[in-house]
N, C-alpha and C positions, 0 to 999 in steps of 0.2 A: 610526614615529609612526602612531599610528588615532585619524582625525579622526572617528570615528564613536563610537568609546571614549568619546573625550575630550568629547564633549559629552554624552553617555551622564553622564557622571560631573559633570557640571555642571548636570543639571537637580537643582532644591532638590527634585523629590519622592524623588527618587533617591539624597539625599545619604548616607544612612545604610549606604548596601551598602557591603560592601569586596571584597576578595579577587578581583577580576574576572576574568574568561579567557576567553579567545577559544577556538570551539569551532570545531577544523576539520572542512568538509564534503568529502563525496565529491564529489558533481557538482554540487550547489547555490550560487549565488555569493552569495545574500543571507546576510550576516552573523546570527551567533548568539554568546549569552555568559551567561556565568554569574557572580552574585555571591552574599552573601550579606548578612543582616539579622537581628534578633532573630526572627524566626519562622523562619528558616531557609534553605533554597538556592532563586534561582530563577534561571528560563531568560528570556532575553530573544531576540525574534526579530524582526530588524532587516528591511524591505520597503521597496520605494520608496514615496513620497508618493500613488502612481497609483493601486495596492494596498488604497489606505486601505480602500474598502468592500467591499471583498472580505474583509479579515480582521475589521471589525467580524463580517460575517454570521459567520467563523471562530468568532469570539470570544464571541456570542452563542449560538451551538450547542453551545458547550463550557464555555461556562456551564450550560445545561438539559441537560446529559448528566452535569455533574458534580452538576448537582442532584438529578436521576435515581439514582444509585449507580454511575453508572458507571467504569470505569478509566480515566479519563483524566485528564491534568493538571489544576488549578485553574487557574481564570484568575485574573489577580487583575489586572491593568491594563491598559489601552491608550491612548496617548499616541503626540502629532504634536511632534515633535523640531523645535524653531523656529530656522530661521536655516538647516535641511539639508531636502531633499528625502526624507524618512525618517519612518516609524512604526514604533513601536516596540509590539510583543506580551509582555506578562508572563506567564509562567504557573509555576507550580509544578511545580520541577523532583524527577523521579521518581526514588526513588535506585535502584540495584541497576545489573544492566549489562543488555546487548543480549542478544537471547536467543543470537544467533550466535554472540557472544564464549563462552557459556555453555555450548555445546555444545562436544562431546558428554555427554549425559548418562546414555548409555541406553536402550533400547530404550522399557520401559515407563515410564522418566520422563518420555520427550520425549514420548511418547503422549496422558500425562494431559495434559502442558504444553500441546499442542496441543487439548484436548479443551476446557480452561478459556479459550484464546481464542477457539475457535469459540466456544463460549457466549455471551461477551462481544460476537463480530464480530455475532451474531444478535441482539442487542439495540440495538447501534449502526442496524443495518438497518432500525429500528422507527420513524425520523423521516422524514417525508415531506418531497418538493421542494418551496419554493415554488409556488404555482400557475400561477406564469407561464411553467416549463421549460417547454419544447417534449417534444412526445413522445421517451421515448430510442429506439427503432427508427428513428426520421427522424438523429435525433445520430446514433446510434452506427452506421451503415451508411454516411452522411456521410462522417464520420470515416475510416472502415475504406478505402472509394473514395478518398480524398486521400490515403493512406498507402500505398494499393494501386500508384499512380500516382507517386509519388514512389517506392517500391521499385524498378518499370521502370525509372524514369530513373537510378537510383545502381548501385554496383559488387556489393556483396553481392549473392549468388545464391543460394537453399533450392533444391537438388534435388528435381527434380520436382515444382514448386510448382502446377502446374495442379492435382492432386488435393486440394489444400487449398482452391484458388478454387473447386472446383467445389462440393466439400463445402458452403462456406458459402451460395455462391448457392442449392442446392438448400434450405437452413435458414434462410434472412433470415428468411422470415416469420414464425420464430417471436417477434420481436425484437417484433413487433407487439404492444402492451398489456403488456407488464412495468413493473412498477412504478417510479416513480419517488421513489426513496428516497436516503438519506445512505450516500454511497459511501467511505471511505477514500482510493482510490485510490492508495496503495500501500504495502501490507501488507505486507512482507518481512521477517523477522526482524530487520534492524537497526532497526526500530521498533514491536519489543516490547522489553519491559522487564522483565524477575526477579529476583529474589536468594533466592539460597540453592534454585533450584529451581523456588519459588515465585510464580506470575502475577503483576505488579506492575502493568503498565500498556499501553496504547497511544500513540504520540507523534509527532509529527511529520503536523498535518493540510492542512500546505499545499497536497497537491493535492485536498482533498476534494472531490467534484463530487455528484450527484445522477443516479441512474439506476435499473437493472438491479441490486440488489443482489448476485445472484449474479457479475456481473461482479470481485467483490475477490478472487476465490478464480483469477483468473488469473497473479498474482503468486504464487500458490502452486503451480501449472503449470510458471513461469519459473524459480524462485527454490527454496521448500521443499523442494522434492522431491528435488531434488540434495543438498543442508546433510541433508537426515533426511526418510526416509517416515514412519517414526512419527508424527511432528510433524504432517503433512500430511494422516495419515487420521485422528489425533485432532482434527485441527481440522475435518474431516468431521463424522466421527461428535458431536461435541460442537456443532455448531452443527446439524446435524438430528435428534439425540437417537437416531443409532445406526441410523438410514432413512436412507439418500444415495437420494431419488427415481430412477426412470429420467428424467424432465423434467430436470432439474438437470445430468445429465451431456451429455444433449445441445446442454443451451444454453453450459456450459463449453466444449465439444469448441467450439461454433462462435468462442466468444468467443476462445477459445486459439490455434485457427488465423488467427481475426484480428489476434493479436497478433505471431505469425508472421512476418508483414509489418511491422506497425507498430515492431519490437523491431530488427531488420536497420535500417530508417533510421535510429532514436536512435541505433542503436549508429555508424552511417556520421557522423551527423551531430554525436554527443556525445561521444562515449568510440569513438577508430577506434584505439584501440591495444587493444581488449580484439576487436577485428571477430573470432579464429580463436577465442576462446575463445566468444563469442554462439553461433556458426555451430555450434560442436560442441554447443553447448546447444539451438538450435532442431532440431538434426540429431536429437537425442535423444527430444525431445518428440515429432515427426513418426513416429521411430522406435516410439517407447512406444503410439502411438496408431494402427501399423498405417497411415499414410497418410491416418490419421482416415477409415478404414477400419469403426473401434473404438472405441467413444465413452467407452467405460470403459476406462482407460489401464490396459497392464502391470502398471505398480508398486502402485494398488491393486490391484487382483484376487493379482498375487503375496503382495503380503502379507497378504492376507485368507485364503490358501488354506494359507502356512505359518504362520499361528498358528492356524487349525482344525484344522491337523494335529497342531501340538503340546500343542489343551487338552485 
């Protein structure tokens, strides 16, 4: 029995969907689901009562991003579920699959594929924080020092993790005056969206925050680069138009090593059965990057060097 279904299905705005189903997640525990209605499929995204304005601001930003042209869901409701501690988010479900699922496709497909979401991720970037964020260099160094400090205290260990601490201390300050803009907040292939190849969409903005823009291209550090390089330098090259600045890579390198840290606790404190497989993934990163020795990782520069060999 889903008490949450079932009153789902009992609100009279709602009465006309049918076909309902329950969407399961990876790490996330707030319910999701999908039905249908004469206009077609939508997604439903279930949050506590607590949530409520947090996902109006969601919900409002994704309305003037779809109004914009941009790829993302439609919104189309939001509703306070009466009688449960719950709100409910409608948005217009994207059809095609995960780009993950879709891979592999190819060298030059996954390229372009990547090229067409950097485009997209550099227009998402164009919406400013409220006025009232706090500068992100005071956040995101915050942040970084409570993560840092909680690392010590847990069981996971990065080899030779001093050369990463030092790195960044020598780099905070660049943290100082970057922009505060509409962050993703985590960008990973399972929420992109294609079919047939083709760019469909962006989804899943529950962690959206406001910061450092450049900061979403860390899950691209964690996450793309392993699944496909291609994907990884086309989403480069297509969100800076084929320029990856030298400025850009250094504030990556710092932000990547900050993650470092921060990736080791989730993992200890979320997901502790994947602890050997993170470990060999941040080993890799550390690795690619020279001890962040190297602010321009390995895997680009190898692949930039064997496709100029081969045009």
């Amino acid at each position: 029995m889903d008490p949450i279904l079932d009153s789902l299905q009992q609100q009279p705005a709602l009465k006309d969907f049918t076909g309902w189903r329950h969407l399961s997640t990876r790490y996330g525990n707030d319910p999701k689901y999908t039905a249908q209605d004469e206009t077609g499929t939508s997604i439903f995204h279930i949050n506590p009562l607590r949530d409520v304005e947090r996902k109006q601001q969601e919900f409002c930003l994704l309305q003037q991003m779809h109004q914009d042209g941009l790829a993302v869901p439609e919104p189309l409701g939001l509703i306070v579920i009466p009688g449960m501690s719950w709100c409910c988010s409608r948005y217009r479900y994207l059809e095609g699959t995960t780009v993950r699922q879709l891979f592999p496709l190819g060298q030059e497909s996954e390229y372009h594929l990547g090229r067409e979401v950097g485009q997209q991720l550099k227009r998402l970037h164009t919406y400013a924080a409220p006025s009232a964020f706090e500068p992100w260099g005071d956040r995101c160094f915050a942040k970084h020092q409570r993560y840092v400090d909680q690392y010590r205290q847990g069981r996971i260990r990065i080899q030779d993790d001093q050369p990463l601490l030092s790195f960044i201390e020598r780099h905070v300050e660049l943290l100082d005056g970057r922009p505060n803009r509409f962050q993703h907040d985590d960008l990973h292939l399972g929420n992109l969206i294609a079919d047939e190849g083709r760019f469909v969409g962006l989804i899943d903005f529950s962690n959206h925050d406001f910061g450092d823009p450049w900061h979403d291209f860390v899950k691209m550090g964690l996450f793309q680069v392993e699944e496909s390089v291609p994907f990884a330098v086309g989403q480069l090259d297509g969100y800076f138009d084929g320029e990856v600045p030298e400025a850009f890579w250094v504030l990556y390198s710092v932000y990547l090593a900050m993650a470092v840290f921060s990736s080791a606790v989730w993992t200890e404190r979320h997901a502790p059965l994947e602890t050997e497989r993170m470990k060999q993934r941040l080993a890799g990163i550390v690795a690619a990057h020279h001890q962040f020795e190297q602010v321009i990782p390995d895997w680009y520069q190898d692949f930039r060097y064997s496709n100029s060999e081969n045009a």
